[in-house]
C-alpha positions in Angstrom: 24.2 125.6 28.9 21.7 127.9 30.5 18.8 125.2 29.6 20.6 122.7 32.1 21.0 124.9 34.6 17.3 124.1 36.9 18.3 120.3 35.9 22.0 120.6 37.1 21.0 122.8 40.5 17.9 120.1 41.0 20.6 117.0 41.1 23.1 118.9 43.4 20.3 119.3 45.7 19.2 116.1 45.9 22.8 114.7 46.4 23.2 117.4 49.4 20.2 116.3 50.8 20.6 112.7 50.1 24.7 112.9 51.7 22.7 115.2 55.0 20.0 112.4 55.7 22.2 109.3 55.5 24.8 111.0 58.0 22.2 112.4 60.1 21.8 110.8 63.3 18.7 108.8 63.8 17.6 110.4 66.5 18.2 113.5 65.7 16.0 113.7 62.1 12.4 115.0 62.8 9.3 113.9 61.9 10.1 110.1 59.6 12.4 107.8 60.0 15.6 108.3 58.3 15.8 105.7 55.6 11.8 107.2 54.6 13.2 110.8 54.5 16.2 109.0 51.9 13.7 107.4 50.1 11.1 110.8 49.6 14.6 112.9 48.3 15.5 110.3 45.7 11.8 109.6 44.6 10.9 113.3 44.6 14.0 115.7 43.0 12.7 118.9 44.1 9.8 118.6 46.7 11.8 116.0 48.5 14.7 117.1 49.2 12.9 120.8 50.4 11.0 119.1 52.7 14.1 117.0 54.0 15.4 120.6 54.7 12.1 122.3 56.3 10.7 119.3 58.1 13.4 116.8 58.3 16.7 117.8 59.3 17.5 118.5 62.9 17.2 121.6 63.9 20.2 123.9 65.0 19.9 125.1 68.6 22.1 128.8 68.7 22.9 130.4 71.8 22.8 129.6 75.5 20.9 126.5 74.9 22.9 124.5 72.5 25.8 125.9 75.1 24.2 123.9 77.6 23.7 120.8 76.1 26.8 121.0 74.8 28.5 121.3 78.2 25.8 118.4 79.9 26.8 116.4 76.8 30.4 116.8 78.4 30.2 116.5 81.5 28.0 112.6 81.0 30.8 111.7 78.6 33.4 112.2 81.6 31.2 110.4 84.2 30.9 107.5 81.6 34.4 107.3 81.0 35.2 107.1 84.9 33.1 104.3 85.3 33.9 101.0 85.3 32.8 99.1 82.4 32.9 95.7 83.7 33.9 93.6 86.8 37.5 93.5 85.4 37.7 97.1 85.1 36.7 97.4 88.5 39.9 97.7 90.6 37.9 97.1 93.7 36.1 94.0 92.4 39.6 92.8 91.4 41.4 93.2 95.0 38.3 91.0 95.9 39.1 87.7 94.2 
């Protein structure tokens, strides 16, 4: 059992990296594009998928600056959703016709 061990770790890192790149957002993955960092962890069963995790993968901002984004990324989605999307949405364009 022991003998399959490196084998059995090397394919559950793969699919972990494989799963991580294909749900990653494409703008978010650093460095290649997404379906090149897919193809380099499936091609290359160790290297590939430790580079996907050192130079690939999007890097977790901690602290006050994710906290900001976070709250800018909240405050856009509010101003989108109280915008008219189209003329017919537009109450004021309506009272118009």
């Amino acid at each position: 059992m022991l003998r399959y061990l490196p084998v059995l770790l090397s394919l559950a890192l793969t699919v972990y990296c494989v799963v991580d790149a294909i749900q990653t957002d494409e703008s978010a993955v650093r460095n290649l594009p997404k379906m090149a960092w897919v193809l380099i962890v499936l091609l290359f069963p160790v290297i590939g998928p430790i580079s996907w995790l050192v130079a690939g993968r999007p890097e977790k901002q901690v602290g006050p600056v994710s906290q900001q984004r976070r709250r800018r990324a909240q405050q856009q989605r509010e101003r989108d959703a109280r915008r008219p999307r189209g003329p017919d949405d537009d109450p004021d364009f309506l009272k118009g016709l």
